[in-house]
N, C-alpha and C positions, 0 to 999 in steps of 0.2 A: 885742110879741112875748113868749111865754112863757120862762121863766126858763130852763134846763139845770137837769136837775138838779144836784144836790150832787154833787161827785165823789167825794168819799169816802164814800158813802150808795153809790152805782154799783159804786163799787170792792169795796165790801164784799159788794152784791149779786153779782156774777161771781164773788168769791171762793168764797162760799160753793156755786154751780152753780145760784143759781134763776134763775127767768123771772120779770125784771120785766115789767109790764102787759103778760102775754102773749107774749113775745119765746122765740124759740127757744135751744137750747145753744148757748153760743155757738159753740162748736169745729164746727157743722155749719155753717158760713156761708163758702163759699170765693167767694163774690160773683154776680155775675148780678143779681140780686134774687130776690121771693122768691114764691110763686104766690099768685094775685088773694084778696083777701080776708083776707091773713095780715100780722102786724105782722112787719118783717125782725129780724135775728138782729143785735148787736151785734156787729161785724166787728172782731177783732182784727188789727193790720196793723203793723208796722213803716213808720216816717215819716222823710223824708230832710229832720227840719227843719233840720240844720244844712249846711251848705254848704262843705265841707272842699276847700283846694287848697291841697295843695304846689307850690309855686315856686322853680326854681332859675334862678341869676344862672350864667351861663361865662364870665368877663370875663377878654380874653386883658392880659396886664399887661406886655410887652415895651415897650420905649423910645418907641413912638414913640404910644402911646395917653392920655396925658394931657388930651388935647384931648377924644377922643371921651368917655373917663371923666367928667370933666367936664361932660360934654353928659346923661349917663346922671344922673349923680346931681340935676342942673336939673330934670331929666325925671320923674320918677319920681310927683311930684305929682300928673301925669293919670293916672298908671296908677294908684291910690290911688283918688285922686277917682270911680273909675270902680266899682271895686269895691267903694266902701263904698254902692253906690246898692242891692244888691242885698234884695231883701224877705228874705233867706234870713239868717236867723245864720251870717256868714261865720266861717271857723273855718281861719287861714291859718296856714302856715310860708312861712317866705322865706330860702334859705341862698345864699351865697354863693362860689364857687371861683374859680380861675384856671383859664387856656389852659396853665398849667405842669407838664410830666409829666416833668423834666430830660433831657437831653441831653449827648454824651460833650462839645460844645462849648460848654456854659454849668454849667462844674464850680463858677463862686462864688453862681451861684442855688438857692434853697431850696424846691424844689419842693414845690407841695402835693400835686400828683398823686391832685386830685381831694377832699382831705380841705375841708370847710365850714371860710371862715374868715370870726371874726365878732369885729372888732376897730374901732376909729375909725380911718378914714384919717388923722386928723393925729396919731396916737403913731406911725403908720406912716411919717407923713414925718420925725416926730424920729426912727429908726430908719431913715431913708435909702431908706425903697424906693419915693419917689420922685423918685430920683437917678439918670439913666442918663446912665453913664460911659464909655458903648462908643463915645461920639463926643470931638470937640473942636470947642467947648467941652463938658463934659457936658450934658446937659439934667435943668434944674431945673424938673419938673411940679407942684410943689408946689401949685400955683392949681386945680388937678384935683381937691383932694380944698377947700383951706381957702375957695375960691368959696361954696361950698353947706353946712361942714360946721362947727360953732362950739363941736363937744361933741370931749368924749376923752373913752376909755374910762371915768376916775373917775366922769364922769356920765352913762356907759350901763353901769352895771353891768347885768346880766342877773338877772334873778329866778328862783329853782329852780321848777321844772315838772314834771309827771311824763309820760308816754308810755304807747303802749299796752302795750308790752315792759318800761318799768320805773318800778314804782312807785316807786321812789324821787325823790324831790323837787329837783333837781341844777339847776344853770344850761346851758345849751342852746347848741350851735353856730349857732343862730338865731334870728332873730326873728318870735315869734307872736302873732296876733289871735283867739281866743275867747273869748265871750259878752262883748262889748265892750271886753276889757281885753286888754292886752300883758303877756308877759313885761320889757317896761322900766319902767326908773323912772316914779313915778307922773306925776312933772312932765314927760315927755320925749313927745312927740308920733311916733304912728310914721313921720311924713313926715320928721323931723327926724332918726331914727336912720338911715333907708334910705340916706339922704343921706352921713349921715356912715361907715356900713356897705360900700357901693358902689362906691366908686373901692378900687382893689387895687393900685397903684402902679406902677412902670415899670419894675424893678429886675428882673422875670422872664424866660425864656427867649424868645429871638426865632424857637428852632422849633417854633412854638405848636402844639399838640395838642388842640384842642377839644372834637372826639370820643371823644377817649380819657380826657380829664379829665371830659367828662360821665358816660361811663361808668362809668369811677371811682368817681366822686361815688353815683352810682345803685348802683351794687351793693355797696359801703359802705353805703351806706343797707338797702340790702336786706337785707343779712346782718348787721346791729348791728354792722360795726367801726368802734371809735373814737369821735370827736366824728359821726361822721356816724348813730349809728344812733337810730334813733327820728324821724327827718326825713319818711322817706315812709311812708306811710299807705296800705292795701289800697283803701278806704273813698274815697278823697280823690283829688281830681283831677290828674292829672301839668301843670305847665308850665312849659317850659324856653326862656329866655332867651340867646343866645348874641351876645356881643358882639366884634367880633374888626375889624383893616384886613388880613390876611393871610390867605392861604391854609390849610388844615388839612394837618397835620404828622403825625398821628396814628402813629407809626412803629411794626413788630412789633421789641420788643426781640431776638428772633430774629436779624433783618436789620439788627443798629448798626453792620456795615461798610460800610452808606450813606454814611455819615458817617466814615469814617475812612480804610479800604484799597480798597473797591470805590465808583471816583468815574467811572463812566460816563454818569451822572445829571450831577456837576459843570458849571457852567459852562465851566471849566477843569481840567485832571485837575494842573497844575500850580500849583492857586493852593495857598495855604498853608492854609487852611480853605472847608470849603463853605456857599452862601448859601441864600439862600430858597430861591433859583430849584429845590434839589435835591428840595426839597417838594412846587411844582409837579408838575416832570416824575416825578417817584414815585407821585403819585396819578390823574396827567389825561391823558388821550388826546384830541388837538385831531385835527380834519379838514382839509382844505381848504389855504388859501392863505395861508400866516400872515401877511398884510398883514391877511386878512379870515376867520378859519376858519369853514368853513361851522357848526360844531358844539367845542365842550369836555366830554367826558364823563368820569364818574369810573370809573377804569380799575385793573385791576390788574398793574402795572411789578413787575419784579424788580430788583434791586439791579445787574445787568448789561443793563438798559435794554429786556430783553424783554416787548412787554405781551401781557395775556392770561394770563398767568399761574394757576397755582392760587393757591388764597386762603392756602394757607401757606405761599408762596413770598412772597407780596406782598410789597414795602419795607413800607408802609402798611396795616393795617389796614383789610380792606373796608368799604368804607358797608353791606353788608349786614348786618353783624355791629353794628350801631349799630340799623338798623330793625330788626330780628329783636329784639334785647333791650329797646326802646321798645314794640314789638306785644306780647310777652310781658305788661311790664306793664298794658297797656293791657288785655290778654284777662283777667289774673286783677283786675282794677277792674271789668271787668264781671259777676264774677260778684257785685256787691256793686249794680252800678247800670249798669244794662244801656245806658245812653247813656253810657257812659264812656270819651274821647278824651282821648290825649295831645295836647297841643297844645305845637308849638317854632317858637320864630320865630328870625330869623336879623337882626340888625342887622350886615351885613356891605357888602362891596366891591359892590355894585347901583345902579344911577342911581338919583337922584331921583324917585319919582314910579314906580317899579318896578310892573307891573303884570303880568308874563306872562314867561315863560322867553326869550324873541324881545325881552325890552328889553335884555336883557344879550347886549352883542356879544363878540369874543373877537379876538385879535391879537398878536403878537409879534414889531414891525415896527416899533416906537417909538425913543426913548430906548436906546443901547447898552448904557448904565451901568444905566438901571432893567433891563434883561431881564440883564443879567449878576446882579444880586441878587436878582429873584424869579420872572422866566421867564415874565412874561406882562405883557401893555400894562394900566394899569390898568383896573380894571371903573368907579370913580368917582374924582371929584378933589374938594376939596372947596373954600371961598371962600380958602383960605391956602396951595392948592398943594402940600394934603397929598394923597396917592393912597393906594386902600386896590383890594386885590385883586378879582376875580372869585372869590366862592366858591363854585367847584364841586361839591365835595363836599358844602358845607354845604348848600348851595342841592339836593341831590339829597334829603337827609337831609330837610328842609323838606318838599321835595314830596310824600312817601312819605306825609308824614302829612299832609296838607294838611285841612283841614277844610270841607266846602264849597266854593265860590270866593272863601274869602278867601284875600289874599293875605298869605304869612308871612314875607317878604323885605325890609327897609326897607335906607335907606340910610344906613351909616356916615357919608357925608359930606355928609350934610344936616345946616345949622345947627343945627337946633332937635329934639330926639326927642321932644317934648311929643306931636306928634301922632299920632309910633308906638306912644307908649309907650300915649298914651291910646286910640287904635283897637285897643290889644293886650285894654287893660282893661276894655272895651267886648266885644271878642269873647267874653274869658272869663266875663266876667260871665253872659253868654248861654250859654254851657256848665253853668253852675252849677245846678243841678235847685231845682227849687222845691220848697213841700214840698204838693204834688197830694196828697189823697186819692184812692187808686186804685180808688174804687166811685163809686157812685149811690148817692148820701145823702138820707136820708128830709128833709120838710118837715114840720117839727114844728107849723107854725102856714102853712096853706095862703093867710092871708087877705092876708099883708102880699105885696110885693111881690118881696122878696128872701128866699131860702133862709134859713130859722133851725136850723139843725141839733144833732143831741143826740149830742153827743162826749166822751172825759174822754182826756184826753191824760196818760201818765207817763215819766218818762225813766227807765229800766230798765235792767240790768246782767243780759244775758241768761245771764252763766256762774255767776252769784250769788244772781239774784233779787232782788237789791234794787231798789227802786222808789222813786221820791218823787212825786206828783202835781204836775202841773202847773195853775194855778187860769184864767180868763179875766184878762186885763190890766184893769186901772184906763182912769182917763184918757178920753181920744175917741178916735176911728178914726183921728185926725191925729198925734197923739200918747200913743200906747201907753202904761203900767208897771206892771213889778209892783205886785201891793198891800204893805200896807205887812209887814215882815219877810222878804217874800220878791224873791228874785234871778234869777227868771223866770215868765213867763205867756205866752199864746197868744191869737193875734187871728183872727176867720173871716176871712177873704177869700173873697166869696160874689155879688160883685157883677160879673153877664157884663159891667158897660159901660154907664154912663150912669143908670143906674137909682136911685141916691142922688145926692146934690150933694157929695160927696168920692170922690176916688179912692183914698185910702188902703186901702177893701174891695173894689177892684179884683181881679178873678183874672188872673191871669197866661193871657198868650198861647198858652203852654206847656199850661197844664193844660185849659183852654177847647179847644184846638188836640185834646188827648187827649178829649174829652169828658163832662171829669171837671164836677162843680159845687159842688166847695169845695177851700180850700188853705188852708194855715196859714200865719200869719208867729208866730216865737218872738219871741219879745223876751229877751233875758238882759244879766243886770249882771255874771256872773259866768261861766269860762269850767264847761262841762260836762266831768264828771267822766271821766278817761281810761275807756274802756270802758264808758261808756254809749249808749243809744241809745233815741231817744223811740219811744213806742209810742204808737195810736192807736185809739182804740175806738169806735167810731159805728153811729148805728142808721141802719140803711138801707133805701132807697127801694124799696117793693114793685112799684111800677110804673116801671123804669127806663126803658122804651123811651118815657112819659112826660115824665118827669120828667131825662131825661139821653140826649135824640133823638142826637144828636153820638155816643155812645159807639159 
């Protein structure tokens, strides 16, 4: 195969506006190809090599979740394991919050009410908030966090980053993966932090607010307040994790005499405080025969028991007002990458094995004492006799976005979350855009077998102009690297399948599927520079309906 040129030989030619061997302006080339007998135009393009996704954790932290935390932070390996397969320079954030947005009846909890917290569970348990005291005996969850977690903060300190909002170089309410390396310590493994990061302790409020702390959390983010801004990214893909055994709480501060003088929600209008159950019936309208309800839908109750209600009457916060601010973001991602889906799964009260809205039954005909504290028969049980709710709200929030038919609902009280977590890590990965050249790329060397294409790839700062060129990787097709001095390079990926005896120059499904015939993998040691973005220059294919039938 013939050599590529030199890139900065190429570079220099574009700069200055000629035509090499004959090639047109480049600025005339908006793609198609180019007419019979003409060499094509050098296509300038912007390139999605890197693979950006925020991730956020909702982990409700009320008393009785030590077990499932627990299970989360075991967990978390597959989801790891899954994401780091992707050909795409992954370029992750991972934050963390609570189910806690306080309440008139949990005044010694410290709510975060959405703000990212990113500390070691075990200074957390030497600080007690793995101590829930609202029983007898208390419950000591300590093994939630010191199972899976053997760091404290001293040896996760955070390494200063910068963002796309502020250059300045600061340590971070999270933990990030670009161009191979983490914001942690160099010795600390990111499986090893997640772990130790993930469990959020017992010590929070028991009328969990999910949707409202995700919320939170996201528009914090949105509008730089606090530890939370610089997390979400325009560019980067949304996905929201939600972990909880109870129902959503989500209350309009408006409506706080739910909880205190208006108790027609109550199990009792006479007990001394209200229980879960007042969360239920404030959010949910069941049908049917409450031994067996035909149907549980998320509803709008007013604090005097009326449903149907306007949505600024609700006790509860609509679930619309949760999909409406999730679509938003999702709409303005696309204008960045037009396959851009939020994606929220739900590890909540759902059977085992949850497959379809019709596995989750509904009932309120159980146990006297369970429906006096949360107002509904459990959705799941788990091997120890712990019960975690029906969530209906969440479960509606889930569906609105559902992607495909996969399903986004696992279950709290299944043993092991290895396998949720890993089919989570699996789907997303499959979200993750590859980096497709979106033309018909010339053959520079018609004789060989596989595409040899004439490219020069640079990572650009389009508000600055600065540029650095990116070189071809060292190495074999199996094993990429930059050459030597430098902390990035570019590999073709040009092979439809079967064509060489490595997979490594494999093209993606994805871009094959689009009818493209080349895609890039980066390679990087270092992450890329806040507000950059690679650019891609290629000569292209004069005969595409040829050389690229599929498009």
């Amino acid at each position: 195969m013939r050599r590529s040129l030199d890139a900065a030989a190429l570079l220099a030619v574009l700069a200055l506006g000629c035509n090499p061997v004959g090639v047109k302006p480049v600025e005339e080339s908006t793609g198609g190809g180019c007419r019979a007998g003409e060499r094509c135009s050098i296509k300038h393009t912007w390139l999605s090599t890197t693979a950006r996704l925020d991730l956020l954790f909702v982990i409700d932290n009320s008393g009785s979740m030590a077990d499932a935390q627990a299970k989360l932070a075991a967990g978390l390996d597959g989801l790891v394991d899954e994401l780091m397969q992707t050909n795409v320079d992954l370029d992750l954030h991972v934050g963390f919050t609570t189910t806690d947005m306080g309440n008139p009846w949990c005044p010694d909890s410290d709510p975060e009410r959405g703000a990212l917290v990113l500390s070691s569970c075990r200074d957390r348990v030497a600080a007690g908030e793995f101590l829930f005291a609202g029983v007898d005996p208390p419950i000591d969850g300590a093994a939630a966090c010191t199972a899976s977690c053997g760091l404290t903060d001293a040896d996760l300190t955070i390494r200063p980053t910068t963002t796309w909002g502020d250059p300045e170089a600061k340590p971070r309410a999270w933990v990030e993966l670009a161009g191979g390396q983490t914001n942690l310590p160099e010795a600390v493994d990111l499986r090893q932090a997640l772990a130790c990061f993930a469990p959020q302790g017992i010590a929070g409020c028991g009328f969990e607010s999910h949707l409202e702390s995700m919320y939170s959390a996201l528009v914090m983010a949105d509008e730089g307040v606090g530890a939370n801004a610089g997390f979400l990214r325009d560019d980067a893909r949304l996905a929201i994790v939600v972990l909880t055994d109870e129902a959503d709480c989500s209350y309009n501060p408006a409506h706080e005499a739910l909880f205190v003088s208006e108790k027609a929600l109550w199990s009792d209008p006479d007990d001394p405080l209200p229980t879960s159950a007042v969360c239920w019936r404030a959010g949910v309208e069941c049908v049917g025969d409450p031994s067996g309800y035909e149907r549980c839908d998320a509803a709008n109750v007013g604090v005097d028991g009326s449903v149907g209600v306007a949505d600024e009457d609700a006790a509860l916060h609509p679930v619309a007002r949760y999909v409406d601010y999730l679509n938003t973001i999702e709409n303005r991602r696309r204008m960045y990458d037009s396959g851009a889906e939020v994606q929220v799964t739900i590890l909540g009260g759902v059977p085992e094995g949850y497959a379809a809205p019709e596995d989750l039954t509904y009932s309120a005909a159980g146990d006297p004492t369970h429906l006096d504290l949360f107002g509904v028969d459990p959705g799941c049980v788990d091997s120890e006799g712990a019960a975690a709710l029906p969530p209906v709200r969440l479960r509606e929030l889930a569906e609105s976005l559902q992607i495909g038919d996969r399903v986004n609902l696992a279950s709290s009280c299944a043993a092991d979350y290895t396998p949720a977590l890993t089919q989570l890590g699996a789907a997303l990965r499959r979200l993750l855009p590859p980096a497709c050249m979106p033309e018909c790329v010339a053959d520079t060397d018609p004789d060989t077998d596989i595409l040899d294409p004439e490219c020069v790839l640079t990572d650009t700062n389009a508000a600055t102009g600065e540029s650095t060129a990116l070189l071809p990787c060292d190495g074999t097709a199996d094993d990429p690297s930059p050459p030597e001095g430098e902390t990035s390079c570019f590999v073709y990926l040009v092979d439809p399948g079967g064509l060489t005896p490595t997979t490594a120059d494999d093209l993606s499904a994805r871009c094959a599927d689009y009818g493209w015939n080349l895609e890039f993998r980066i390679i990087r040691k270092a992450p890329l520079q806040a507000g950059m973005t690679t650019r891609v220059n290629c000569q292209l294919s004069d005969l595409p309906v040829l050389d690229c039938p599929d498009l």
